[in-house]
C-alpha positions in Angstrom: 0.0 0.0 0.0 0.9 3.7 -0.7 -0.4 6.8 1.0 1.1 9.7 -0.6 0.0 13.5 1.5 0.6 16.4 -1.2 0.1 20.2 -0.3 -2.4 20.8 -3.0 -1.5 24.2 -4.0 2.5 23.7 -3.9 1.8 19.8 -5.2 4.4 18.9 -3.3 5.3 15.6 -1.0 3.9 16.3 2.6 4.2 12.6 3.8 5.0 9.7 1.7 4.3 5.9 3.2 5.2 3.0 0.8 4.9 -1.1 1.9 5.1 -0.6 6.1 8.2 2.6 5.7 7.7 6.1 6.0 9.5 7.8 3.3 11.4 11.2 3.8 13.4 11.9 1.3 10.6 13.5 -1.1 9.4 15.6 1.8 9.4 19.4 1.4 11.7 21.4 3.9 9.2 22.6 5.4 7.2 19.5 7.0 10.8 17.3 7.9 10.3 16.0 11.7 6.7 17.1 11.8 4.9 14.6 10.4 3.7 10.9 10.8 1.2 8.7 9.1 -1.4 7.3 11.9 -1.2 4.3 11.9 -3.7 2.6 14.0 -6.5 3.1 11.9 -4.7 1.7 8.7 -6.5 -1.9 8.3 -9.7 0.4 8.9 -9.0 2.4 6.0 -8.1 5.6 8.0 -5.2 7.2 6.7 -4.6 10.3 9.3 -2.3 12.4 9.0 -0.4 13.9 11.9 1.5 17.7 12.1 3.2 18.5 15.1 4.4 21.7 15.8 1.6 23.6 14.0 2.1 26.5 11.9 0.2 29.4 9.9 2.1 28.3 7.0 0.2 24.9 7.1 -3.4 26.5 6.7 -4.4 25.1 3.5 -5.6 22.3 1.2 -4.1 18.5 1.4 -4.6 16.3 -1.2 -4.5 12.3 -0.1 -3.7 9.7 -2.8 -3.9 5.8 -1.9 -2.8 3.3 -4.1 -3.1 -0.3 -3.3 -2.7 -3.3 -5.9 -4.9 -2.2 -8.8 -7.1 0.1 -6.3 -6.5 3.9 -6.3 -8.4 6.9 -4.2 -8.0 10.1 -3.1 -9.1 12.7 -0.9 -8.6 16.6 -0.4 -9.2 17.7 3.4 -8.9 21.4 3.9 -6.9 22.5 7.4 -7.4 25.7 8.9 -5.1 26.7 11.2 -6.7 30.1 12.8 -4.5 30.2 16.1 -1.6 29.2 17.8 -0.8 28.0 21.6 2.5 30.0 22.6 1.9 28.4 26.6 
């Protein structure tokens, strides 16, 4: 299975998870150390994605592409990021 998380607007690599490995060397800059591919939910089909260490920069649209076998979907979830903890 591959779960590919793509900043729609820049269509570049947010996350990339191929066979069981996550896969950083396509990552932008931007998103290296912050990101992880959920993986409990996997054989249940959900394919979160988590940011850590939120930023305004991340406000925007994700596009989710899933390729398994001959199978293919995809998905575009908008995140709004509209304020930050500084505790």
């Amino acid at each position: 299975m591959e779960v590919r998380w793509i900043r729609d607007d820049l269509s570049e690599t947010v996350h990339h998870y191929h066979n069981g490995q996550d896969l950083y060397r396509e990552q932008m800059g931007a998103y290296a150390g912050r990101t992880e591919l959920v993986r409990d939910g996997l054989s249940a089909g959900s394919l979160d994605l988590r940011i850590t260490g939120l930023r305004t920069s991340d406000d925007g649209q994700y596009f989710c592409t899933v390729k398994d076998g001959d199978a293919y979907d995809e998905a575009t979830v908008d995140l709004e990021v509209s304020g930050l903890w500084l505790g």
